[in-house]
N, C-alpha and C positions, 0 to 999 in steps of 0.2 A: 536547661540552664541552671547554676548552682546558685542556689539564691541565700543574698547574704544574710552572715548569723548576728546578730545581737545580744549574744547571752549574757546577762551578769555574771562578772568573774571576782565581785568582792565577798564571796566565802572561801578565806585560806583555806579551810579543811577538804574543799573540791581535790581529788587526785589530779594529778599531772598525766596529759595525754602522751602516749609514745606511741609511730606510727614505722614498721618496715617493710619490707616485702619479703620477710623470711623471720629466720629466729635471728640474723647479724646482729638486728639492733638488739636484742639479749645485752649485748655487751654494753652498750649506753645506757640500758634499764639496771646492770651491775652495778657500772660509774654513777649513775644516781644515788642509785640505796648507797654506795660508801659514802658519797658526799652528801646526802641528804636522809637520814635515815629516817627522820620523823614524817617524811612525804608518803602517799598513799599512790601509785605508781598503776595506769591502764593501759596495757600494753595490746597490741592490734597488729599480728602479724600476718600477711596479706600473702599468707602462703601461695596460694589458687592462682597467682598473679605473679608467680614467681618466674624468671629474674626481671628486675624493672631493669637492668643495665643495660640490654639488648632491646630493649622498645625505644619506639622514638621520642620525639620529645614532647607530642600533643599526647602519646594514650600515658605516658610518665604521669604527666598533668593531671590528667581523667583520673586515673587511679589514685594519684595525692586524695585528689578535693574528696572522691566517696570516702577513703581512711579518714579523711579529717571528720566531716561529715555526720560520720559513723559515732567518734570519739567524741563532737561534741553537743550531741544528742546527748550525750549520756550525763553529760555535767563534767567541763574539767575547767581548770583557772590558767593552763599552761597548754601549750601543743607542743612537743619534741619531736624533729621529722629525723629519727635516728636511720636515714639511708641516705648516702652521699648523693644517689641519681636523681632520687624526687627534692633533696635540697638545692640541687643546681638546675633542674629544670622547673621546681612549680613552687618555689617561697613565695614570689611577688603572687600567683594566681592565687595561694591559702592567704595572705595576708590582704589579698582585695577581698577574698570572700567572708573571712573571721578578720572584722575589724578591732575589734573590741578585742581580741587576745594575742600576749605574748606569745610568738612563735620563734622557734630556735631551730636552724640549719647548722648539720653536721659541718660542712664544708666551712662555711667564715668563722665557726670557732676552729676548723683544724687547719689551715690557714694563717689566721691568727697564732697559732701556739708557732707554726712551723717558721713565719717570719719573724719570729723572736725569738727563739730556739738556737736556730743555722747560724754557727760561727761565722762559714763562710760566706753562705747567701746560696750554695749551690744543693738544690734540693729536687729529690726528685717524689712524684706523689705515683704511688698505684692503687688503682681505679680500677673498674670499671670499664668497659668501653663506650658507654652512654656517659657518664663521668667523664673520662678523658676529652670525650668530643665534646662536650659542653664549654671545655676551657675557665669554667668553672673555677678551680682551686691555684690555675696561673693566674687568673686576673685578682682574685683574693691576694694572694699573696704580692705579685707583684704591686697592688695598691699602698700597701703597708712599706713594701721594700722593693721600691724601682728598678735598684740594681741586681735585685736576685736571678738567678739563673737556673730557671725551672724546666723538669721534665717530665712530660707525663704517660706513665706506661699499664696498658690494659693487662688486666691479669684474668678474664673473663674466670679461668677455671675455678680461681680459688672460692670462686660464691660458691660451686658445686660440693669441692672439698668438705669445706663449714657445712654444709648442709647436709651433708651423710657423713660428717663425724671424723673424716677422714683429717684432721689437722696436724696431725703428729707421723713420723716414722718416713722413709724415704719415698714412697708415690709425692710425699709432700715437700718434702725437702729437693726434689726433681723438678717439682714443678715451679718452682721458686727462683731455681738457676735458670732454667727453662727463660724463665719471664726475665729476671732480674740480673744475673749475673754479668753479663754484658755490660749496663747499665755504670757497675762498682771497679768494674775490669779495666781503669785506666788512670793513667798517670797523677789527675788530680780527682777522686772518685768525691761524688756527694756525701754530705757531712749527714746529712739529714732527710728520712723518707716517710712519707705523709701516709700512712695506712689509709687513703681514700675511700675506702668503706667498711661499714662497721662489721661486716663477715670477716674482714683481713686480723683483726687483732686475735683472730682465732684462732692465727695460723704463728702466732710471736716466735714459739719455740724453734718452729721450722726456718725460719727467715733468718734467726741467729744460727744456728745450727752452719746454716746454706751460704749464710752473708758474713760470719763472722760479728762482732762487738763494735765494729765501726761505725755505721750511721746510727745516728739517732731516729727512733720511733716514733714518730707523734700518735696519738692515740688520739681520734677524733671524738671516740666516747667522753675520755675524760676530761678533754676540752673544752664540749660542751655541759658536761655534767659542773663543770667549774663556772661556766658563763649563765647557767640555770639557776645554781644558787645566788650569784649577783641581781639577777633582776627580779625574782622571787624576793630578796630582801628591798630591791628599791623600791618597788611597788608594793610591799604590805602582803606580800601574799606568802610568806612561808606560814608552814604549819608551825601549828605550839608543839614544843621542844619535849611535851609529854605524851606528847604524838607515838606511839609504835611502829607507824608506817606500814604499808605493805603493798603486794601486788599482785593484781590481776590480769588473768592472760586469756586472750581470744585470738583465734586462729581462724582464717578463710578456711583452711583446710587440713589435710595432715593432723588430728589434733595429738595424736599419739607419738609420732616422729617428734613433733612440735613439745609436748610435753618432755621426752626423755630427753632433750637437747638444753632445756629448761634446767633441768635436774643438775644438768653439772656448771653451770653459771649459778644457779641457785640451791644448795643443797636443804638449804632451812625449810623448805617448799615441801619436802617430805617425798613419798617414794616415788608417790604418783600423786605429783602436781593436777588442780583441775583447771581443764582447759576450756574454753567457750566457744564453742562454733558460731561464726557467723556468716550471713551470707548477704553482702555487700552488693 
């Protein structure tokens, strides 16, 4: 049974926890250091456990609560759950078990940006298949905007793409029609498409390339990395402005895959970033 945490979260200079199931959330750990450069960032990527999108919705859960677990063992004031599947399957179960700490889901800030965003209201999110079945980022949005007209389409491969590097050149721009092109191929096409997991913004190049300039992108990193700095200031918990910032990286597994994937989200990290193994 996961027994709940207590920790004191009033030392601003605590880093901000971030939890994925691969390097995707990289891209949310990016969107922070832009928007928050003075933060000290611990990142915990649950490679061994890799893809949460295909499990169901009870081991989704299991695997949140140990990432969380894990990270606030260690000391943080924030939890960031940078993977759209463990946001739509396990907030309410980390937020019963870490009372005491601000936690941030992908999905209701990309959501949020999408139904403010959408000129027209017609928007479609790719996900996930554990994602999309959740229903997840239709009932987000629809909450905000009733009238929207949402759809939501599994791209299962593209976790795999992101994750061997593959995000550029035609296997990926193939696999984009493959999923998506259907979708923009009709009279009145969506205005606006929800990068539902933080591996997809990996793939931007390819999806304009595939899709053309037309929809609008919502990036779920930088949505939330925008909703992150809001409640870090409402609560007193940002760091002092003379802060440096930085970030640390622990991986289930892979840490070398994991490191060189590191490297080009993060170049200042140096050649060979150090990675931490952990075993969860």
């Amino acid at each position: 049974m996961n027994k709940v945490n207590t920790v004191s979260i009033a030392d601003a200079n605590l880093p901000i926890g971030v939890f994925d199931s691969g390097v995707g959330g990289l891209t949310v750990a990016a969107a922070l250091r832009r928007r928050l450069p003075h933060e000290t960032l611990l990142y915990l990527g649950d490679i061994a456990r890799l893809p949460y999108g295909t499990k169901s919705p009870a081991t989704v859960e299991r695997y949140a609560l140990k990432a969380a677990d894990f990270l606030v063992a260690r000391g943080i004031k924030m939890l960031v759950v940078a993977c759209n599947t463990a946001s739509a399957h396990a907030l309410a179960a980390l937020t019963r078990a870490h009372p005491g700490l601000p936690i941030l889901g992908v999905v209701e800030a990309g959501a949020a940006a999408a139904a403010r965003l959408s000129r027209s209201g017609t928007i479609v999110v790719a996900a996930t298949e554990g994602t999309c079945r959740s229903d997840a980022f239709a009932r987000a949005i629809l909450a905000q905007r009733p009238e929207a007209k949402v759809s939501q389409i599994p791209c299962p491969l593209f976790v795999a793409l992101a994750e061997e590097g593959l995000t550029d050149g035609p296997i990926a721009e193939d696999m984009v029609r493959h999923y998506l092109a259907a979708a923009f191929d009709v009279p009145e096409p969506p205005d606006c498409m929800v990068l539902g997991c933080t591996h997809f913004p990996l793939l931007t190049g390819a999806l304009r390339r595939a899709l053309g300039h037309g929809p609008l992108l919502v990036d779920c990193a930088e949505a939330v990395a925008e909703q992150a700095e809001h409640v870090l200031a409402a609560r007193g918990l940002a760091a002092n402005a003379a802060n440096s910032g930085g970030l640390s990286l622990i991986a289930t597994d892979a840490t070398d895959r994991f490191a060189r994937m590191a490297i080009r989200l993060f170049p200042a990290l140096g050649e060979v970033p150090a990675v931490e193994l952990a075993n969860l």
